[in-house]
C-alpha positions as CSV (number, residue, x, y, z in Angstrom):
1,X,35.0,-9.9,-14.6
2,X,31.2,-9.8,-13.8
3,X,29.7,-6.6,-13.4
4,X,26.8,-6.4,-11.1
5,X,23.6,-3.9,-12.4
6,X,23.5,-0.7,-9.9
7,X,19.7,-0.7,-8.0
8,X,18.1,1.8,-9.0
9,X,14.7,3.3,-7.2
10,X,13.5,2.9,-10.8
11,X,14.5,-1.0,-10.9
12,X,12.9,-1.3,-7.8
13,X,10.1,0.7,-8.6
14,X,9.8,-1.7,-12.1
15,X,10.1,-5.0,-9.7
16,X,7.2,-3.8,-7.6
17,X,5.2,-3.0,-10.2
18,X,5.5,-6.3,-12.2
19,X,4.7,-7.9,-8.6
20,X,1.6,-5.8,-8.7
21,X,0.2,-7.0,-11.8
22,X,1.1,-10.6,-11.6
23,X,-1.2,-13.0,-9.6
24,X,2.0,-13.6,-6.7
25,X,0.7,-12.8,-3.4
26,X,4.4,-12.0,-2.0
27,X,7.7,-11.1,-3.3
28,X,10.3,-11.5,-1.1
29,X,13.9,-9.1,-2.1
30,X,17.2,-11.1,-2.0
31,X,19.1,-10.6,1.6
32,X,22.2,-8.0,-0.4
33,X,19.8,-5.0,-0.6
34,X,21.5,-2.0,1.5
35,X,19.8,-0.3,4.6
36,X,19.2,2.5,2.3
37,X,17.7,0.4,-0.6
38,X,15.3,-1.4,1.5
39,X,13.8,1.9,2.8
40,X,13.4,2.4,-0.8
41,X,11.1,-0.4,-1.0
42,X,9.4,-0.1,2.0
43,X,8.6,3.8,0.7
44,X,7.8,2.5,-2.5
45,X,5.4,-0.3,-0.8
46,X,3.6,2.8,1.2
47,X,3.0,4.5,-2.6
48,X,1.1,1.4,-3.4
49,X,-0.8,0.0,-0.4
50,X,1.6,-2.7,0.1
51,X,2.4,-4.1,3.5
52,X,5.8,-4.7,3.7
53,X,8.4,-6.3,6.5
54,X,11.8,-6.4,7.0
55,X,12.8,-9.6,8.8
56,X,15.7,-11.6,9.7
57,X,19.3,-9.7,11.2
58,X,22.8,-8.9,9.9
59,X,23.4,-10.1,6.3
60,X,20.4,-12.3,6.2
61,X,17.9,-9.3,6.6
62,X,15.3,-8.9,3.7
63,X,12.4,-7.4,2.8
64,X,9.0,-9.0,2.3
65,X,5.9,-7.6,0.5
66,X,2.3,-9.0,0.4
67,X,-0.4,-7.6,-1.6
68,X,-3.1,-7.1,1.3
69,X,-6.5,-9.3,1.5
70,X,-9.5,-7.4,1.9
71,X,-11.7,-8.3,4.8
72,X,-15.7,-8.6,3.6
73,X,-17.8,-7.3,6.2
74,X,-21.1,-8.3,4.5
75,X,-20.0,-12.0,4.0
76,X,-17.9,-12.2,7.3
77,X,-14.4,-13.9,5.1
78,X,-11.4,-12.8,3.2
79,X,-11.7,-11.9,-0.5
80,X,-9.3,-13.4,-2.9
81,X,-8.1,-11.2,-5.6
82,X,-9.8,-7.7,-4.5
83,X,-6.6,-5.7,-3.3
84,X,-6.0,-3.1,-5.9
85,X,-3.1,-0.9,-6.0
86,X,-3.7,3.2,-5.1
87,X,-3.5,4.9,-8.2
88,X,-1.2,8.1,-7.3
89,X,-2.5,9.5,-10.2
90,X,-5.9,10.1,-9.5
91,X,-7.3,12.7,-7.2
92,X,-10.6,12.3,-8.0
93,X,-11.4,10.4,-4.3
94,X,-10.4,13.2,-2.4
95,X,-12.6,15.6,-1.7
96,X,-11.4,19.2,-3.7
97,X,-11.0,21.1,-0.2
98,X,-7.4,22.7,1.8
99,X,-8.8,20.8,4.9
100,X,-10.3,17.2,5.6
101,X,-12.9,16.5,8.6
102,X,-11.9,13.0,9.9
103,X,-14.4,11.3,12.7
104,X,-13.5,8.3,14.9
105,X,-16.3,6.8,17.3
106,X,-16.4,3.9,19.0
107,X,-20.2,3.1,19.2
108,X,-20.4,0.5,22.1
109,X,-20.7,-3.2,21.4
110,X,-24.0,-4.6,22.3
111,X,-22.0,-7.4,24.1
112,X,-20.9,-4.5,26.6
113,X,-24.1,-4.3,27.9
114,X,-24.6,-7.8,29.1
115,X,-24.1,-8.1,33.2
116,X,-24.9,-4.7,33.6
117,X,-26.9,-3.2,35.9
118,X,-30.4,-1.5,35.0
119,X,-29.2,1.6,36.7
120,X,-26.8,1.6,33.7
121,X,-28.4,1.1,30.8
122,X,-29.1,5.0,30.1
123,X,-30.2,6.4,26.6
124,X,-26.4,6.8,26.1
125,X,-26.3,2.5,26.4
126,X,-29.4,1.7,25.3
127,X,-29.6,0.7,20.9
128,X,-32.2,1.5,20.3
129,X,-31.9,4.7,21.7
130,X,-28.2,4.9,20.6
131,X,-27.8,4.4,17.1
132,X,-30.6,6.7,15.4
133,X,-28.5,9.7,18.0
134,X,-25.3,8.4,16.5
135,X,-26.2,8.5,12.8
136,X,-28.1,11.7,13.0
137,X,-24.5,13.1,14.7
138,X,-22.3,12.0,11.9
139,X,-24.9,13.3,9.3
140,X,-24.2,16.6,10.6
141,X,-20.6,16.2,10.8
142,X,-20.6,15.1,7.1
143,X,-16.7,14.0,7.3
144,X,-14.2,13.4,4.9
145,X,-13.1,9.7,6.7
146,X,-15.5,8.2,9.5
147,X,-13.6,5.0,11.7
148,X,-15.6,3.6,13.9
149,X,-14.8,0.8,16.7
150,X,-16.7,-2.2,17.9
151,X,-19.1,-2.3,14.7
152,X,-20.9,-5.9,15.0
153,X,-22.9,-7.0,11.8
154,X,-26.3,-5.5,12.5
155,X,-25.1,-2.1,13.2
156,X,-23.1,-2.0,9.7
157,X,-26.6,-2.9,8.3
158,X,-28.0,0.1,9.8
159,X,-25.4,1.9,8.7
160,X,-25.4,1.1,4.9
161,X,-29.3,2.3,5.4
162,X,-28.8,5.8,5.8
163,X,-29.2,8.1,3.3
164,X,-26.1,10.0,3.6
């Protein structure tokens, strides 16, 4: 008689983990986990800044996880090898308050601009004018998580010049 191991969340947990520290990029679970034990790994995925799909239907669903690539801003490609898992453990890059202040802006792609008529192109358009009025507005926000849309290169470079 062959008896089969129980899944655990703790054998799971220990697969991911091994996955984690080993250079594989994706680690795909066998198509017999349970509904309930896939949740398991997405949830555990979450934990660990893993994305993390379920594909195919029926009996030949499984679960796929791939360590995320980082996207380099500064040198416009895909980093190998800079995905590190979130370490539950530490809470010193959270900010010790009971509230966080999280800002989302989209500051206006230049390439927005281009067709447009003179009549316009108002302070609230113009760069020049724009971006010093925008960095002196999240300076006095001062929040926990800034997103902002439609960034091009030249604006981030700006942006990693303030002093805040």
């Amino acid at each position: 008689i062959f008896v089969m191991e129980a899944i655990t969340e703790e054998s799971l947990r220990s697969q991911i983990q091994q996955f984690i520290n080993s250079e594989e990029k994706k680690l795909r679970f066998p198509p017999d986990l349970s509904k309930n034990e896939r949740a398991i790994v997405h949830n555990i995925a979450v934990e660990y800044g893993l994305q993390h799909l379920s594909k195919g239907k029926g009996t030949n669903r499984f679960i796929e996880l791939t360590k995320p690539q980082i996207y380099d801003l500064v040198q416009g490609t895909y980093s190998e090898n800079t995905w590190r898992p979130v370490n539950l453990e530490s809470k010193t890059n959270f900010p010790n308050s009971d509230s966080l202040t999280f800002v989302t802006y989209n500051v206006l792609f230049d390439g927005m601009t281009i067709g447009m008529t003179e009549y316009c192109l108002t302070d609230i358009i113009e760069t020049p004018l724009r971006r010093p009025k925008l960095f002196a507005l999240l300076d006095e926000i001062d929040a926990d998580f800034v997103a902002l849309e439609e960034v091009t290169r030249d604006f981030f470079d700006e942006l990693l010049q303030q002093a805040w």
